[in-house]
C-alpha positions in Angstrom: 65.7 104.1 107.8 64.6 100.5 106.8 60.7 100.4 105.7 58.4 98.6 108.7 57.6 95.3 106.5 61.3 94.7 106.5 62.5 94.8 110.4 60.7 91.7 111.2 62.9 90.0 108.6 66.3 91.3 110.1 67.1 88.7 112.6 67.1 86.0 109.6 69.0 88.2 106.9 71.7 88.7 109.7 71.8 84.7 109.9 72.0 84.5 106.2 74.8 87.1 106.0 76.9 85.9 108.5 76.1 81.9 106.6 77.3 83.1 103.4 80.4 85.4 105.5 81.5 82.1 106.8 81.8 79.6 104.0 83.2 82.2 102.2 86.6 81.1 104.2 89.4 83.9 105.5 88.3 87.4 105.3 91.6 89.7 104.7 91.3 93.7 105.7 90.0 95.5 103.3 93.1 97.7 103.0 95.0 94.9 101.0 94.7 95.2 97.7 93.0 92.9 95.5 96.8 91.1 94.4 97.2 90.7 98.1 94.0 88.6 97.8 94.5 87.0 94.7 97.9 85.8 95.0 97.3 84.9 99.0 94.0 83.1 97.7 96.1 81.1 95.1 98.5 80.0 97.4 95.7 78.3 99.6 94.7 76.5 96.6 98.1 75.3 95.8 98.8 71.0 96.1 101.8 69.6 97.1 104.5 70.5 99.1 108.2 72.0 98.8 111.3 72.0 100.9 112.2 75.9 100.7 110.1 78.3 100.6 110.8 82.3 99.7 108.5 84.6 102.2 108.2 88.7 101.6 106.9 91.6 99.3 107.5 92.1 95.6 111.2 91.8 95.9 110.5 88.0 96.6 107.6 88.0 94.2 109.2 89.6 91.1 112.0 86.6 91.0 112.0 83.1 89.6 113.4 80.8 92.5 112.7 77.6 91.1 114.9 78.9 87.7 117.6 80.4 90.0 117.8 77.5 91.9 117.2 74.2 89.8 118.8 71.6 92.1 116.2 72.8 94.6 112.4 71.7 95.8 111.8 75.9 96.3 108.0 77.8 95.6 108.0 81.4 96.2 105.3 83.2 98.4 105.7 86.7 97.8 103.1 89.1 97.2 104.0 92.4 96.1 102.7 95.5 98.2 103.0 92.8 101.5 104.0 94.0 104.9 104.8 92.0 108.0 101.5 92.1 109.1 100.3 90.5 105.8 102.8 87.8 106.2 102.1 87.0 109.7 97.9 86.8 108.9 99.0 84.5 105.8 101.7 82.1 107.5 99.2 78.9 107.4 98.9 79.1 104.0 102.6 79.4 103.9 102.9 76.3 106.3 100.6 74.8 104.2 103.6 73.3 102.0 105.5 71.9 104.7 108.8 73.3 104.4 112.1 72.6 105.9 113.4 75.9 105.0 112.2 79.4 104.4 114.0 82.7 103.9 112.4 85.6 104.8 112.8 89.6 103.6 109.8 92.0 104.2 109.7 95.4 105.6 110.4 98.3 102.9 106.8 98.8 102.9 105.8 99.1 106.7 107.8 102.1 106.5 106.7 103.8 102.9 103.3 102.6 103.0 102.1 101.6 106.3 104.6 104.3 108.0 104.9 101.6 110.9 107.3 102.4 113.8 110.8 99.6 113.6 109.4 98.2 117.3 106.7 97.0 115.3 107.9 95.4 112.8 110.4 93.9 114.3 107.8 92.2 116.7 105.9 91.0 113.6 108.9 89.6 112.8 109.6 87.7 115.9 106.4 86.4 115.8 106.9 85.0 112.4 109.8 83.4 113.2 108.3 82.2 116.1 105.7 80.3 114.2 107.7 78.9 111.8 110.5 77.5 114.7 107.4 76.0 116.2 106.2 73.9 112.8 110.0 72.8 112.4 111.0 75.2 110.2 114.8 76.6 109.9 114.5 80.1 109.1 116.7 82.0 107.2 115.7 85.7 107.9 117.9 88.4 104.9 118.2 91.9 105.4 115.6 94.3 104.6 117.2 95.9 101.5 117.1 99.9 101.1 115.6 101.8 98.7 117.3 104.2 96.4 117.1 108.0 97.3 118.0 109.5 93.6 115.9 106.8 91.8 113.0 105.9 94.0 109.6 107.7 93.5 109.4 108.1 97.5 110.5 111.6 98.8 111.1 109.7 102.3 113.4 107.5 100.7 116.0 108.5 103.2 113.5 108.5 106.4 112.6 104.7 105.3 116.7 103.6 104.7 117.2 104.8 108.4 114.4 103.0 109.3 115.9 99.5 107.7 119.4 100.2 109.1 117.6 99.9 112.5 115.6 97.2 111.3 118.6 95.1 109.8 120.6 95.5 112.7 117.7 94.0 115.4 117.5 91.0 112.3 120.9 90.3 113.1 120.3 89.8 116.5 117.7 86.7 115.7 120.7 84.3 114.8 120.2 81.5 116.5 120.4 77.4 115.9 117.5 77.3 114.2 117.4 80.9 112.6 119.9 82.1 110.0 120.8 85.6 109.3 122.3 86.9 106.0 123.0 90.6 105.5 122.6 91.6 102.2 123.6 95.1 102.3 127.5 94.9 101.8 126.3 92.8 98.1 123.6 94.8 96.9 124.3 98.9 98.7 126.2 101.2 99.4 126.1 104.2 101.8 123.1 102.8 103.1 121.3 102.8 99.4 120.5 100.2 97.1 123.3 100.4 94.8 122.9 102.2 91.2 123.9 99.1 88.9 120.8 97.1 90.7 117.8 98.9 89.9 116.0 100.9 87.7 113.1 102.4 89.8 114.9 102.4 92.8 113.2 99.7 94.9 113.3 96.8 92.7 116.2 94.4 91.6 117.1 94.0 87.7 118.2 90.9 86.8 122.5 91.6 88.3 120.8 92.3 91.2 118.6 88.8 91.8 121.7 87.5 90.0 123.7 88.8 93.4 120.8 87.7 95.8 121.0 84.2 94.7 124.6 84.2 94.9 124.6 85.7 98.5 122.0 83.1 99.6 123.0 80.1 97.8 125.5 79.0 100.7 122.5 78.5 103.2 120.3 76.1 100.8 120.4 72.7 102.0 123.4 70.7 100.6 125.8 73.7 100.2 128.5 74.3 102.6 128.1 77.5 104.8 130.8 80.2 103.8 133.0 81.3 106.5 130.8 84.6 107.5 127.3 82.5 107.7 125.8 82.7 110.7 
């Protein structure tokens, strides 16, 4: 209980509080960790703009898209540890550079982390594509890739893989004229796990596998022919 000479001084402390709360700018959940909120608050600070942009979780983060793809304006936006709710509360600041392009992968932690439900995510994902169709964007959404069940540290490696199978194959029903879908599975696993040769902790890519990404990707960057099996 609060001593009597301070209740009269509530009411303005509140005002003061909720002054400071609000020039402060976006509040994230305090579930995200703090490299949520570092990287996301970088990325408001960022100038300029860029005609791709890379969306999704560390998968996205841990590459350099602007080295893989020279000839390109790209900046990537991934945050490690990001789900589809992060990127949907984040998608201004991703709007922010005014891209023409983006290509989207998240999911792999709604599953291990979040233990979200696919309806869910996939309606996260709808509504991110939605938002970015609306500011002009053509969106090119990837497969969620799997995770790998002998060298991943998750037990429910398995549980999650089923989970993205059902997830990739709801994806591929966003194609569209202004959305692009590109499976990634039949490049990077096999038997519904992220191949061997890929990865060394099971979840992320070594440098064949980004190698095999950009390759897989590369037809749907502006000025490059679409391959036959695009869609």
């Amino acid at each position: 209980m609060l001593p009597k000479p301070l209740r009269p001084w509530l009411p303005l402390l509140a005002l003061l509080c909720a002054g400071t709360a609000g020039a402060a700018g976006p509040q994230e959940p305090a579930e995200r960790s703090s490299y949520w909120r570092e990287r996301s608050s970088l990325f408001r600070t960022l100038p300029g703009r860029a005609d791709i942009v890379m969306v999704g979780d560390s998968l996205t983060d841990g590459a350099e898209w602007a080295e893989l793809f020279p000839q390109q304006h790209i900046v990537n936006r991934g945050i490690d540890g990001d789900t589809s709710a992060g990127v949907l509360a984040r998608l201004d600041d991703i709007l922010e550079a005014r891209p023409r392009q983006a290509f989207l992968m998240i999911g792999i932690n709604d599953f291990a982390d979040a233990k979200r439900e696919v309806d869910a995510v996939f309606a996260d994902y709808r509504a991110i594509v939605e938002r970015l169709r609306q500011a002009g964007v053509q969106v090119v959404v990837q497969s969620t890739l799997p995770c790998n069940a002998t060298k991943a540290a998750w037990k429910s490696c398995a549980s999650i893989n089923g989970k993205i199978a059902q997830l990739d194959a709801r994806l591929a029903t966003l194609a569209s004229s202004r959305v692009r879908f590109v499976d990634l599975r039949p490049v990077l696993a096999a038997d519904g796990n992220l191949k061997d040769e890929f990865t060394y902790d099971g979840v992320h890519l070594n440098g064949d596998g980004y190698r095999r990404w950009q390759h897989a990707i590369a037809p749907f960057m502006p000025g490059v022919r679409r391959h036959a099996g695009a869609r």
